[in-house]
PDB file with one MODEL, atoms N, CA, C and O in Angstrom:
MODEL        1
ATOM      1  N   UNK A   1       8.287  10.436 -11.832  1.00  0.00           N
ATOM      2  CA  UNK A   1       8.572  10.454 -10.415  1.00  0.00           C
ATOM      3  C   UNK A   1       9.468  11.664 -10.115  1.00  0.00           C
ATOM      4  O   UNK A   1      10.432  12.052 -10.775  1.00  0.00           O
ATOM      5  N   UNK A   2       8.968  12.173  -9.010  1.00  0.00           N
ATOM      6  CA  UNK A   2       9.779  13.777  -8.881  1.00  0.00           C
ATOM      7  C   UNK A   2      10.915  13.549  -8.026  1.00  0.00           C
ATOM      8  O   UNK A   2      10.963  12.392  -7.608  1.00  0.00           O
ATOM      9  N   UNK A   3      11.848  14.311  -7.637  1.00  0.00           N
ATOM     10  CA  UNK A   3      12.935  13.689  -6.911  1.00  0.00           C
ATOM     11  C   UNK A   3      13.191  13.356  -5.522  1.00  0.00           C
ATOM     12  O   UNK A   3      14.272  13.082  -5.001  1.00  0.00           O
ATOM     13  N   UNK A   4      11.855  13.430  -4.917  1.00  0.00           N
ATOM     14  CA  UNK A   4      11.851  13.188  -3.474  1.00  0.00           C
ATOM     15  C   UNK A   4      10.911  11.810  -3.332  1.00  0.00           C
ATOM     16  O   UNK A   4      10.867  11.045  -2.369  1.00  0.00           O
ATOM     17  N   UNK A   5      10.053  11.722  -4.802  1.00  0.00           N
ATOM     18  CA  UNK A   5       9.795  10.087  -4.820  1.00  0.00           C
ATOM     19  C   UNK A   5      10.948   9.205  -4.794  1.00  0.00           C
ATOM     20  O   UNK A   5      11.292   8.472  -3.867  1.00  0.00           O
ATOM     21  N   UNK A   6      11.454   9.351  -5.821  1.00  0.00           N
ATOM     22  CA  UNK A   6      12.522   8.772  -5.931  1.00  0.00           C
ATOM     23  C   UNK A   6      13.616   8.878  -4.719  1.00  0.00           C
ATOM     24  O   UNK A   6      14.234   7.830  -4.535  1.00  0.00           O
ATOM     25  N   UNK A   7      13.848   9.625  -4.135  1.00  0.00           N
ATOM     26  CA  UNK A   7      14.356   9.477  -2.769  1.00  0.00           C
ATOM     27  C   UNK A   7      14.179   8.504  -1.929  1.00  0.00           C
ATOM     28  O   UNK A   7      14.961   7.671  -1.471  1.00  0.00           O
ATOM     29  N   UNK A   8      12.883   8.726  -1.746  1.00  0.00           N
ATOM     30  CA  UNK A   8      11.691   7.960  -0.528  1.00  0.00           C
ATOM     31  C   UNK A   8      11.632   6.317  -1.431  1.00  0.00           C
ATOM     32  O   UNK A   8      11.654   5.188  -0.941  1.00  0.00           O
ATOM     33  N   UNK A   9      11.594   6.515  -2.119  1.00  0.00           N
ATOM     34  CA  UNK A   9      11.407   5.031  -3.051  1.00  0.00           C
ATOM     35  C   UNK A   9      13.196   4.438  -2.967  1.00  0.00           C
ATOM     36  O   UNK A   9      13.325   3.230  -2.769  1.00  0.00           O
ATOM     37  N   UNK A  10      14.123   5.043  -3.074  1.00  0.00           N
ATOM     38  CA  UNK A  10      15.343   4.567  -2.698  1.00  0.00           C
ATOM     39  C   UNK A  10      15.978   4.130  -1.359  1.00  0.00           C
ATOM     40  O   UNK A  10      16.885   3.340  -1.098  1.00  0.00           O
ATOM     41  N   UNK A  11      14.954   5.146  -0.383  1.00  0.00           N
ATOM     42  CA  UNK A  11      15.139   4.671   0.842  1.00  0.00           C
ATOM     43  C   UNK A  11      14.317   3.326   1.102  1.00  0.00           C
ATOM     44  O   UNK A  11      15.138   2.410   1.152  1.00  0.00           O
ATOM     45  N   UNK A  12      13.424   2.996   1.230  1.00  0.00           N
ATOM     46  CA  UNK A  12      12.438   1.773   1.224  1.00  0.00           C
ATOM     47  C   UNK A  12      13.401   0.812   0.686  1.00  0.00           C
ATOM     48  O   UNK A  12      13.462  -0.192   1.395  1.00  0.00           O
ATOM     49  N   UNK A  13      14.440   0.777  -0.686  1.00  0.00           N
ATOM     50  CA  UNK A  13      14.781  -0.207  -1.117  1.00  0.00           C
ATOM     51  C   UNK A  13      15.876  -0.457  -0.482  1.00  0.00           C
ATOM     52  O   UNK A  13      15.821  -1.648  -0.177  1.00  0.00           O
ATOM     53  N   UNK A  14      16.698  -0.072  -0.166  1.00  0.00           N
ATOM     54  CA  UNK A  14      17.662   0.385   1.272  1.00  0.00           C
ATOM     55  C   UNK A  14      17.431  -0.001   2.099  1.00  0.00           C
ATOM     56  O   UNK A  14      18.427  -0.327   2.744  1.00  0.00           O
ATOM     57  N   UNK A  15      16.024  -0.308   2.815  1.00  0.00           N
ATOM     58  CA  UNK A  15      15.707  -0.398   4.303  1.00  0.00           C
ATOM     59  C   UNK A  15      15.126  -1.949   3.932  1.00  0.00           C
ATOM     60  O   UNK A  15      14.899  -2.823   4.768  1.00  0.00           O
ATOM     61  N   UNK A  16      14.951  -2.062   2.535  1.00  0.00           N
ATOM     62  CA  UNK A  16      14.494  -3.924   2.652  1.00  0.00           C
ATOM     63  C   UNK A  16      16.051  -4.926   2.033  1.00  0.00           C
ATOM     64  O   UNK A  16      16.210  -6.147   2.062  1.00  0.00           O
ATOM     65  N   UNK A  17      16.908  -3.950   1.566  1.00  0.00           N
ATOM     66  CA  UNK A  17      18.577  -4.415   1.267  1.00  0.00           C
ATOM     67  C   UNK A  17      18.783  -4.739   3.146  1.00  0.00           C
ATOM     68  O   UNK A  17      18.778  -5.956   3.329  1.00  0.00           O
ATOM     69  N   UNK A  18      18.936  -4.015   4.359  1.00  0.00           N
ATOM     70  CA  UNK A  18      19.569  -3.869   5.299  1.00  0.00           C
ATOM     71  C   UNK A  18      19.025  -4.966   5.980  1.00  0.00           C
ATOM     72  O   UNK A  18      19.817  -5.750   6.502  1.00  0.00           O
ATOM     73  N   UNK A  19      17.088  -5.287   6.128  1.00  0.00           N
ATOM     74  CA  UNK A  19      16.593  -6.448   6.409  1.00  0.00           C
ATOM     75  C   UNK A  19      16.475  -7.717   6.047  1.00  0.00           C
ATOM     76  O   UNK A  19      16.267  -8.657   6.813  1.00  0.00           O
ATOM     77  N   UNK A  20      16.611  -7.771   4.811  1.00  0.00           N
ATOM     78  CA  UNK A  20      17.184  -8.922   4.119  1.00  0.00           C
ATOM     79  C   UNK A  20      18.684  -9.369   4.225  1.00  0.00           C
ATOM     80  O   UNK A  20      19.077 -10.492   4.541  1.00  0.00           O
ATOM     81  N   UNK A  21      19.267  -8.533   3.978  1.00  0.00           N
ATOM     82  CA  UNK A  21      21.006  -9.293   4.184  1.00  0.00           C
ATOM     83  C   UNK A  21      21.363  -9.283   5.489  1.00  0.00           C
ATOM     84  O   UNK A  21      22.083 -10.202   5.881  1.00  0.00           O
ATOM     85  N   UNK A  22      20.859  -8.058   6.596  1.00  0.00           N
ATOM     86  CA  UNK A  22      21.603  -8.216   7.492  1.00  0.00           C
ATOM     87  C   UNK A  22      21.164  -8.930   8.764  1.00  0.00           C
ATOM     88  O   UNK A  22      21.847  -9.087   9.776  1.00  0.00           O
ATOM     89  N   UNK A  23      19.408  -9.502   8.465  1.00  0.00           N
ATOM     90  CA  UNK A  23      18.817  -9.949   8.821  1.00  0.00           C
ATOM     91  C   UNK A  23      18.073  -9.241  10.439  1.00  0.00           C
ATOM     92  O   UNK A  23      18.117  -9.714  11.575  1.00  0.00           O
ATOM     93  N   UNK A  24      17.436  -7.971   9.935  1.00  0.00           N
ATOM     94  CA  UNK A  24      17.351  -6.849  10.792  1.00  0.00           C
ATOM     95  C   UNK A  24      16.004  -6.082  10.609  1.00  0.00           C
ATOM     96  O   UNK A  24      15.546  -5.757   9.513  1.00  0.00           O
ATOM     97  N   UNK A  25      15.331  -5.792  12.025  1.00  0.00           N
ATOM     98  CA  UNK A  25      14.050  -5.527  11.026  1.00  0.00           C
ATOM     99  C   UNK A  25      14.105  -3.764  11.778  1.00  0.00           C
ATOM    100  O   UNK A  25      14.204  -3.425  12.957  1.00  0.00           O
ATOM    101  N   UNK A  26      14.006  -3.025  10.650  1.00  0.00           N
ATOM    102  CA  UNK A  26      14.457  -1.979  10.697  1.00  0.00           C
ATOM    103  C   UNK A  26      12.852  -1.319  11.261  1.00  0.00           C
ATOM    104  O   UNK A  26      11.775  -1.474  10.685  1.00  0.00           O
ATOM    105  N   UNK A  27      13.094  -0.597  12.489  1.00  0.00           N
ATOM    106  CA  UNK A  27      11.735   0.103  12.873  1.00  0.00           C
ATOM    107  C   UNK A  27      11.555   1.650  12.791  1.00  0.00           C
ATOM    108  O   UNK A  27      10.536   2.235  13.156  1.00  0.00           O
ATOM    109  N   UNK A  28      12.510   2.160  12.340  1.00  0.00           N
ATOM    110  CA  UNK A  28      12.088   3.157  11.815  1.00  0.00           C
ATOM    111  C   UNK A  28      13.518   4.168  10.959  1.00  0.00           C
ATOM    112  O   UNK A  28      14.727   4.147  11.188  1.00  0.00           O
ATOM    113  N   UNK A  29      12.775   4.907  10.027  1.00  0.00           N
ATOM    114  CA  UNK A  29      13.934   5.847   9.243  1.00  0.00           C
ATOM    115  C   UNK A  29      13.467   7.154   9.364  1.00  0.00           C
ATOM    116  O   UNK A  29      12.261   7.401   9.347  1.00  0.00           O
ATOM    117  N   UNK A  30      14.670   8.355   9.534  1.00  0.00           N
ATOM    118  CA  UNK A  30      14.429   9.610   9.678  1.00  0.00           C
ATOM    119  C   UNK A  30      15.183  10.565   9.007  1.00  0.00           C
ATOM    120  O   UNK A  30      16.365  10.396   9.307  1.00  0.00           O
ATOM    121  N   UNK A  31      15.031  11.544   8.191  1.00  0.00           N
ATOM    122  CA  UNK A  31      15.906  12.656   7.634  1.00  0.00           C
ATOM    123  C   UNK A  31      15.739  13.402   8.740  1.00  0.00           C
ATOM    124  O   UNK A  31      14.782  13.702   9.453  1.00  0.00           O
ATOM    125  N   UNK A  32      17.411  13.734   8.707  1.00  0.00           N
ATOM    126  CA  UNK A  32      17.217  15.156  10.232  1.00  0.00           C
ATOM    127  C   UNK A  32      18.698  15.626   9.672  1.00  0.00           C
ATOM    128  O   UNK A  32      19.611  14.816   9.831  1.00  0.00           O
ATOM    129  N   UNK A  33      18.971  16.784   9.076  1.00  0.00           N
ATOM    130  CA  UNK A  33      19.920  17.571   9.211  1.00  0.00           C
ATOM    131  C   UNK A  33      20.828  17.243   8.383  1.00  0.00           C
ATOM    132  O   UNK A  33      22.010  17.498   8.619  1.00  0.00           O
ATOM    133  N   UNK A  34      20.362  16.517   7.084  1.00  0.00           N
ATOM    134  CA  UNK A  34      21.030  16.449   5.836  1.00  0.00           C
ATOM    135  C   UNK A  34      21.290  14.920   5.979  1.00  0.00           C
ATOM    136  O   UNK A  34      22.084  14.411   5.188  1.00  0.00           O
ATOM    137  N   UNK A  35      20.711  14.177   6.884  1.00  0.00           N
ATOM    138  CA  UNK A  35      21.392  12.433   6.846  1.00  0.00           C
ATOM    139  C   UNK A  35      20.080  11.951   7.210  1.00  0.00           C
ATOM    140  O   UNK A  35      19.185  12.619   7.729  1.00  0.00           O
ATOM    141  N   UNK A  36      20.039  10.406   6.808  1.00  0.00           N
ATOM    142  CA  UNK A  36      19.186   9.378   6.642  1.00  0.00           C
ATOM    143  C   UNK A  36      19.303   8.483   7.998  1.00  0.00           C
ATOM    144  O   UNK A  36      20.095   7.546   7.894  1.00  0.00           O
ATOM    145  N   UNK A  37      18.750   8.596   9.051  1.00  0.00           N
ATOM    146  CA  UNK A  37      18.959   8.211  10.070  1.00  0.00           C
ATOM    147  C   UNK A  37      17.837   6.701  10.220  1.00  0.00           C
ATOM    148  O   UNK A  37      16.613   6.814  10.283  1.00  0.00           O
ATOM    149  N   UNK A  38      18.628   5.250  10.258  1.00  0.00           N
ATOM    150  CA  UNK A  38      18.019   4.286  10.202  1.00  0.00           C
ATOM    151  C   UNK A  38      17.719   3.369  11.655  1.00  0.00           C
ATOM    152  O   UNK A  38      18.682   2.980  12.317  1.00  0.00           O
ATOM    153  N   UNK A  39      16.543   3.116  12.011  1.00  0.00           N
ATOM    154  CA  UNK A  39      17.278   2.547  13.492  1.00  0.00           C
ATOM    155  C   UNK A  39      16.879   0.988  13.218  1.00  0.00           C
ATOM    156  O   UNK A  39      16.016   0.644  12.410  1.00  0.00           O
ATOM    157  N   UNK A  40      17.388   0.406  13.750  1.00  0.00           N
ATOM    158  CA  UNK A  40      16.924  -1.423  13.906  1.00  0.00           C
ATOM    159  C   UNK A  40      16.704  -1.410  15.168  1.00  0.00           C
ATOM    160  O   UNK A  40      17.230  -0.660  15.990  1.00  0.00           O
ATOM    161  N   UNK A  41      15.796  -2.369  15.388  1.00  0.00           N
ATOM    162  CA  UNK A  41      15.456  -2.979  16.808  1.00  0.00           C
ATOM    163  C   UNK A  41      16.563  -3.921  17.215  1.00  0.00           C
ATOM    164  O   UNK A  41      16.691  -4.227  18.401  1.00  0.00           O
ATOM    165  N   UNK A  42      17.277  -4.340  16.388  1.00  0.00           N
ATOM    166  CA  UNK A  42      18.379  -5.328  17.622  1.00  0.00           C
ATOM    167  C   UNK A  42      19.683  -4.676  17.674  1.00  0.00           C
ATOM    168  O   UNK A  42      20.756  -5.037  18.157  1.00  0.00           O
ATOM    169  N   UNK A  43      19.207  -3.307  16.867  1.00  0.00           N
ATOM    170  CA  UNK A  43      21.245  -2.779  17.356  1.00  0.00           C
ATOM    171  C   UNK A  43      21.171  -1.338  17.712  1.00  0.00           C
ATOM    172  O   UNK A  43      20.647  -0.337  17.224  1.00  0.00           O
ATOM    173  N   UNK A  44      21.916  -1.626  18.778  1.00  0.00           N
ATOM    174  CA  UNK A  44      21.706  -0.246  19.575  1.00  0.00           C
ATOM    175  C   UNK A  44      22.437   0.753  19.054  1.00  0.00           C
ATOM    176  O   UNK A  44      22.363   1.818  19.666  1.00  0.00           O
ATOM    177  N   UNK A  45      23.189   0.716  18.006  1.00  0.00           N
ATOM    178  CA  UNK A  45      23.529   1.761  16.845  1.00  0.00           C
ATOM    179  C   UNK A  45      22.980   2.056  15.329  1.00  0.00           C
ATOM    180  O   UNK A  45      23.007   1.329  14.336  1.00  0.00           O
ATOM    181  N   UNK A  46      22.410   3.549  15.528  1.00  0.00           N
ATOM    182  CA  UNK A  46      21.915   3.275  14.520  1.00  0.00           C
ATOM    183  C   UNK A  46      22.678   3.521  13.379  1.00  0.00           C
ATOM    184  O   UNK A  46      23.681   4.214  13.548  1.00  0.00           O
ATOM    185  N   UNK A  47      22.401   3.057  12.103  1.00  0.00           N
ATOM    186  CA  UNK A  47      22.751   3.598  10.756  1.00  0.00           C
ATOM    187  C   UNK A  47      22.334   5.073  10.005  1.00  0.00           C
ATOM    188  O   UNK A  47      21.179   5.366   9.697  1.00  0.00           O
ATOM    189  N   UNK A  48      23.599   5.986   9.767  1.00  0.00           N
ATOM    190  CA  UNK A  48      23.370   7.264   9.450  1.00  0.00           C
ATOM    191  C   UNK A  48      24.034   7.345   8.309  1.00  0.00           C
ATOM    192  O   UNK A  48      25.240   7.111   8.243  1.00  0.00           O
ATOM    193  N   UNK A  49      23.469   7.610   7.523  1.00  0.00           N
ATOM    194  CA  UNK A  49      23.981   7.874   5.946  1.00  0.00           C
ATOM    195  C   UNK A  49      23.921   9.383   5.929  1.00  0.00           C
ATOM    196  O   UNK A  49      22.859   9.836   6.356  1.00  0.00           O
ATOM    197  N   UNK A  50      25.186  10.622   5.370  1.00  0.00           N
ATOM    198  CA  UNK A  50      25.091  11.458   4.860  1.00  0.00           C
ATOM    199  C   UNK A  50      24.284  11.806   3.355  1.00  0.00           C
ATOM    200  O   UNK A  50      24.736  11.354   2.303  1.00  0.00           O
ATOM    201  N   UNK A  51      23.418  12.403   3.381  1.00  0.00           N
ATOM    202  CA  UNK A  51      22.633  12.351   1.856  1.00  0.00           C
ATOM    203  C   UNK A  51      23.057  13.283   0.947  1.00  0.00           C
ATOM    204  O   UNK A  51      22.600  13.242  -0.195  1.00  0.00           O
ATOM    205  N   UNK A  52      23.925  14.187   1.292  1.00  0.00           N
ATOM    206  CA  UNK A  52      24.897  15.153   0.616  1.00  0.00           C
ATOM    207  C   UNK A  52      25.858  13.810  -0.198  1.00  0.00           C
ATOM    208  O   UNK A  52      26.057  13.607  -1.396  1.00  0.00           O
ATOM    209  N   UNK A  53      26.293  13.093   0.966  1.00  0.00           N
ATOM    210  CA  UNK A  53      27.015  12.275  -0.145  1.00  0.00           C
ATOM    211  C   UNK A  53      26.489  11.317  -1.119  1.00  0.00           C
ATOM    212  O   UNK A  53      26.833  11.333  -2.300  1.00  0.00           O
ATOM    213  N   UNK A  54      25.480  10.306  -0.521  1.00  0.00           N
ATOM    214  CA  UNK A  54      24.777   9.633  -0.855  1.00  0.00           C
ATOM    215  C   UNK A  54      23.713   9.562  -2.037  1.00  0.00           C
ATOM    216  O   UNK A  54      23.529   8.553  -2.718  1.00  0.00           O
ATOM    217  N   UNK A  55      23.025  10.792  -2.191  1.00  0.00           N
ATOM    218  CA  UNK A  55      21.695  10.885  -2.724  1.00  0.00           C
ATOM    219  C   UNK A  55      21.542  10.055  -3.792  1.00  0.00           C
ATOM    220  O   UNK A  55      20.654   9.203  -3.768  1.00  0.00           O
ATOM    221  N   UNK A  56      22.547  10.218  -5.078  1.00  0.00           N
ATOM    222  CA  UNK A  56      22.810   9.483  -6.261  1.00  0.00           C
ATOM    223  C   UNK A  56      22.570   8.089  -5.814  1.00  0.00           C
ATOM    224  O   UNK A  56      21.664   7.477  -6.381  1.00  0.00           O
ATOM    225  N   UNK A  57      23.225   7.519  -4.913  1.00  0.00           N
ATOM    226  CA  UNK A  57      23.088   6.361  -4.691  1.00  0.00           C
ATOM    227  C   UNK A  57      22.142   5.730  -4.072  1.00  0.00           C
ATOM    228  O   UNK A  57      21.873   4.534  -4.183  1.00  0.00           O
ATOM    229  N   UNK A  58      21.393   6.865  -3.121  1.00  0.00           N
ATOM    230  CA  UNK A  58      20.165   5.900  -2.745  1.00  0.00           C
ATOM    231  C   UNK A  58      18.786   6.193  -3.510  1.00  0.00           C
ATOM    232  O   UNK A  58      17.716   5.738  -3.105  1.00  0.00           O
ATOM    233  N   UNK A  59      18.906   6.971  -4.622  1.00  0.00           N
ATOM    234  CA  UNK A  59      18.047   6.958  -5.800  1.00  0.00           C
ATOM    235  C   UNK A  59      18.038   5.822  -6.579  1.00  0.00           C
ATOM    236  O   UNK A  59      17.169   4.951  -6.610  1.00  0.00           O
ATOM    237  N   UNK A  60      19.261   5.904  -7.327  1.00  0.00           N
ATOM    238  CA  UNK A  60      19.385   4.961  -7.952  1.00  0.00           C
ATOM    239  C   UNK A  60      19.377   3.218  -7.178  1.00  0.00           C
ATOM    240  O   UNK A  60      19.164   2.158  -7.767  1.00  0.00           O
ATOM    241  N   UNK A  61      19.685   3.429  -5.715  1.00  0.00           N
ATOM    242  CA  UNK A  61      19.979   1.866  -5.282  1.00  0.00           C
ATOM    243  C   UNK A  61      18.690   0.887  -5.673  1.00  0.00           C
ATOM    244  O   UNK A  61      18.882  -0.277  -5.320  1.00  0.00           O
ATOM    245  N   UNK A  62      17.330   1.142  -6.375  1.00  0.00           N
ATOM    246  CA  UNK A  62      16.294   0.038  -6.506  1.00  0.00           C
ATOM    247  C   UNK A  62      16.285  -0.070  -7.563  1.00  0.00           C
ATOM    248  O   UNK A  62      15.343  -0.630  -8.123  1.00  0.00           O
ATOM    249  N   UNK A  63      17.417   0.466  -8.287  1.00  0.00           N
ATOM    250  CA  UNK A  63      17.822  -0.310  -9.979  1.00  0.00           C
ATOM    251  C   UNK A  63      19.397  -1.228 -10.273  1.00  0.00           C
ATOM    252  O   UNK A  63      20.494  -1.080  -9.734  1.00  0.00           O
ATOM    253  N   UNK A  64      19.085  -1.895 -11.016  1.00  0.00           N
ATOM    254  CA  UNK A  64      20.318  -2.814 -11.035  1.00  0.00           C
ATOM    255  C   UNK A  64      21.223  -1.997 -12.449  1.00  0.00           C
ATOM    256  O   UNK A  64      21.297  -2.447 -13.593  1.00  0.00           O
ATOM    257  N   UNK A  65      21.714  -0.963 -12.038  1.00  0.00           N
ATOM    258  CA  UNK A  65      22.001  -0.054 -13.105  1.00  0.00           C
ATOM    259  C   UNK A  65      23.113  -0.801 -13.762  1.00  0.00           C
ATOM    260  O   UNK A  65      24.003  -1.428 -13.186  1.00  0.00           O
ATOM    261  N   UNK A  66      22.928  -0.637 -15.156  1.00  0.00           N
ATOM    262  CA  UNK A  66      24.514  -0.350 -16.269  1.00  0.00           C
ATOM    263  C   UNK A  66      25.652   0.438 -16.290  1.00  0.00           C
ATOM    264  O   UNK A  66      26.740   0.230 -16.828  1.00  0.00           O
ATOM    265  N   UNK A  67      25.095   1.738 -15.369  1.00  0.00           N
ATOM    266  CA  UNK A  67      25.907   2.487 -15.855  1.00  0.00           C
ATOM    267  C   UNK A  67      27.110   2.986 -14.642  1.00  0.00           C
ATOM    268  O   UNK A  67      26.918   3.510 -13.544  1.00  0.00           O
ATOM    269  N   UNK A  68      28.252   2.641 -15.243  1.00  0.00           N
ATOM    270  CA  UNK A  68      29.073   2.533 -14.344  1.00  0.00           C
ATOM    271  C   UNK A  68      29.136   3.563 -12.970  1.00  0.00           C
ATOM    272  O   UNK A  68      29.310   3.024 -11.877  1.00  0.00           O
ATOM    273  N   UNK A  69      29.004   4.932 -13.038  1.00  0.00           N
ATOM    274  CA  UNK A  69      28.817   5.545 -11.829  1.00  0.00           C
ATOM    275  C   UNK A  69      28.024   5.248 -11.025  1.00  0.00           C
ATOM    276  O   UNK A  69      28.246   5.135  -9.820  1.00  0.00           O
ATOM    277  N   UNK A  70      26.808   5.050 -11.679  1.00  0.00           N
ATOM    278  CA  UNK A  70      25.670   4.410 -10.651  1.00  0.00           C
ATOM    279  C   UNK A  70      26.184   3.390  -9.821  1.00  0.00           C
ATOM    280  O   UNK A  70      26.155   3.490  -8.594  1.00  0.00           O
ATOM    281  N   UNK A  71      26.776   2.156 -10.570  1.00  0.00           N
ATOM    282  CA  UNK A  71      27.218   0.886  -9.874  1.00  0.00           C
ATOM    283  C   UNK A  71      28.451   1.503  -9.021  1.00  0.00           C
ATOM    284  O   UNK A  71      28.156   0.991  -7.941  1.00  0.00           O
ATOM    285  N   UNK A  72      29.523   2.182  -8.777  1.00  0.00           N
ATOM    286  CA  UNK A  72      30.040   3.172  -8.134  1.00  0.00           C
ATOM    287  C   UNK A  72      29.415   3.258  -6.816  1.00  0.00           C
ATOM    288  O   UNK A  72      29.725   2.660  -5.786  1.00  0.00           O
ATOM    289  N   UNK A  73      28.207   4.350  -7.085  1.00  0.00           N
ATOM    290  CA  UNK A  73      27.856   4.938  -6.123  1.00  0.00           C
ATOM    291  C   UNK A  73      27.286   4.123  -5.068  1.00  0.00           C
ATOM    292  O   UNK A  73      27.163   4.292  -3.855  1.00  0.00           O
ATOM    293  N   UNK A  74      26.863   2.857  -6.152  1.00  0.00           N
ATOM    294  CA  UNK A  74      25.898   2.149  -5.167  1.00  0.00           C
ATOM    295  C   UNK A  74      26.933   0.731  -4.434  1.00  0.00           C
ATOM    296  O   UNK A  74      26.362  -0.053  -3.676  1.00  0.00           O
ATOM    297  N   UNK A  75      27.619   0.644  -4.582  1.00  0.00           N
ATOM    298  CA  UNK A  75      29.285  -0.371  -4.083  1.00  0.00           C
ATOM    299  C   UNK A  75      29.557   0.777  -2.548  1.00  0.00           C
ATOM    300  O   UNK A  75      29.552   0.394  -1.378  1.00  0.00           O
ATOM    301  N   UNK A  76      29.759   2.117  -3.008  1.00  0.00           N
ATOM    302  CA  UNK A  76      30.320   2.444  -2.021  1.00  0.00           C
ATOM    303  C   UNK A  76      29.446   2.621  -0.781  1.00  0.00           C
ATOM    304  O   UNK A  76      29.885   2.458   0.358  1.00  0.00           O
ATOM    305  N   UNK A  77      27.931   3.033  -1.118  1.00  0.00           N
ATOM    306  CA  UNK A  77      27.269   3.010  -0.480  1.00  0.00           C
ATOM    307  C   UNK A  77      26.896   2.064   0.767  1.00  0.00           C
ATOM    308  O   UNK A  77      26.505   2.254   1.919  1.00  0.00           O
ATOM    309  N   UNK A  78      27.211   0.950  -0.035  1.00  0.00           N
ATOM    310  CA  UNK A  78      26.982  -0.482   0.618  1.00  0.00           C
ATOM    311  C   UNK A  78      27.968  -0.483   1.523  1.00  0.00           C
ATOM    312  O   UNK A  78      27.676  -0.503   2.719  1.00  0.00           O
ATOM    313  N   UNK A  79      29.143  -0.464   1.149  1.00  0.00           N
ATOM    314  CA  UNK A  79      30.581  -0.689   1.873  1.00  0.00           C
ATOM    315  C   UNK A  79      30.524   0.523   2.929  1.00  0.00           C
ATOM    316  O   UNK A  79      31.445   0.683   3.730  1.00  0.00           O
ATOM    317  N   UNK A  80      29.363   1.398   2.895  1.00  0.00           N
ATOM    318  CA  UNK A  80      29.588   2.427   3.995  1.00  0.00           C
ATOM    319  C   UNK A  80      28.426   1.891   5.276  1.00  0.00           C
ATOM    320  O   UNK A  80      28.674   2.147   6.454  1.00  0.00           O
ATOM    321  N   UNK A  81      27.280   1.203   4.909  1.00  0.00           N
ATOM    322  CA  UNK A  81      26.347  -0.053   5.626  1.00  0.00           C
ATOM    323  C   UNK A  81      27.241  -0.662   6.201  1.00  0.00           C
ATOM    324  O   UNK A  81      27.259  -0.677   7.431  1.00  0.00           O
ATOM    325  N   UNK A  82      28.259  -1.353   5.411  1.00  0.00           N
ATOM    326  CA  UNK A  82      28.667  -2.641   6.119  1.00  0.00           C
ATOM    327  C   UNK A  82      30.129  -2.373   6.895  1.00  0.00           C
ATOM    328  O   UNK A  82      30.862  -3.328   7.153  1.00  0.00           O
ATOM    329  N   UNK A  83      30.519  -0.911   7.267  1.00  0.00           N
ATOM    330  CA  UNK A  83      31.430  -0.674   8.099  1.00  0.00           C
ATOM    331  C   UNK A  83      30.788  -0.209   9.157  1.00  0.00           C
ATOM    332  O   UNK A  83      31.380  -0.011  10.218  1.00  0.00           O
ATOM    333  N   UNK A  84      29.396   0.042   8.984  1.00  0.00           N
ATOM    334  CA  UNK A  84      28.442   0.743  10.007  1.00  0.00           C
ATOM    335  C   UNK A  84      28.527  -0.431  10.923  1.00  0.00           C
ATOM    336  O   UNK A  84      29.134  -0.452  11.994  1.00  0.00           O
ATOM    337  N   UNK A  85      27.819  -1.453  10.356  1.00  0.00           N
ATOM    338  CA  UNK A  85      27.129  -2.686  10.279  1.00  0.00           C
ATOM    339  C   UNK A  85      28.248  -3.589  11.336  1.00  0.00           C
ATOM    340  O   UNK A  85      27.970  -4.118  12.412  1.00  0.00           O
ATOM    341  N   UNK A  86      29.702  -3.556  10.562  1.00  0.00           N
ATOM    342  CA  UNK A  86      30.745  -4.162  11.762  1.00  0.00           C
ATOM    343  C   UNK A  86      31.315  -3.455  13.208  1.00  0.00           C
ATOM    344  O   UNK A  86      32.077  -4.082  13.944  1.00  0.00           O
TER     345      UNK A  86
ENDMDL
END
């Protein structure tokens, strides 16, 4: 998998993490200008992830990794959802 599969395959797992927990059905995702722009239909804000910061983490987010940076990247990631999210 080349690294923009794996991107695109991290985003998907991301966008079924955000509909599942946050109970949200996400209608559409966009890269525009270095960020991951997510919108939901019931919230009139959307979710914007920087991918400069992110990337590691939303690669890796559709593995339940061992290895401690990964689990890192992917904690903070979350905790950056769920300040969006409140």
């Amino acid at each position: 998998m080349n690294d923009t599969e794996l991107l695109q395959n991290g985003i998907d797992e991301l966008i079924k993490y955000i509909e599942t927990y946050y109970h949200l059905q996400v209608s559409e995702h966009i890269i525009e200008n270095g960020k991951v722009i997510i919108r939901c239909d019931s919230k009139t804000k959307n979710i914007v992830l920087d991918l400069l910061r992110y990337t590691d983490a939303v690669r890796v987010f559709p593995n339940q990794s061992t290895n401690k940076k990964d689990q890192e990247d992917r904690r903070e990631l979350i905790l950056e959802i769920e300040d969006q999210m409140g």
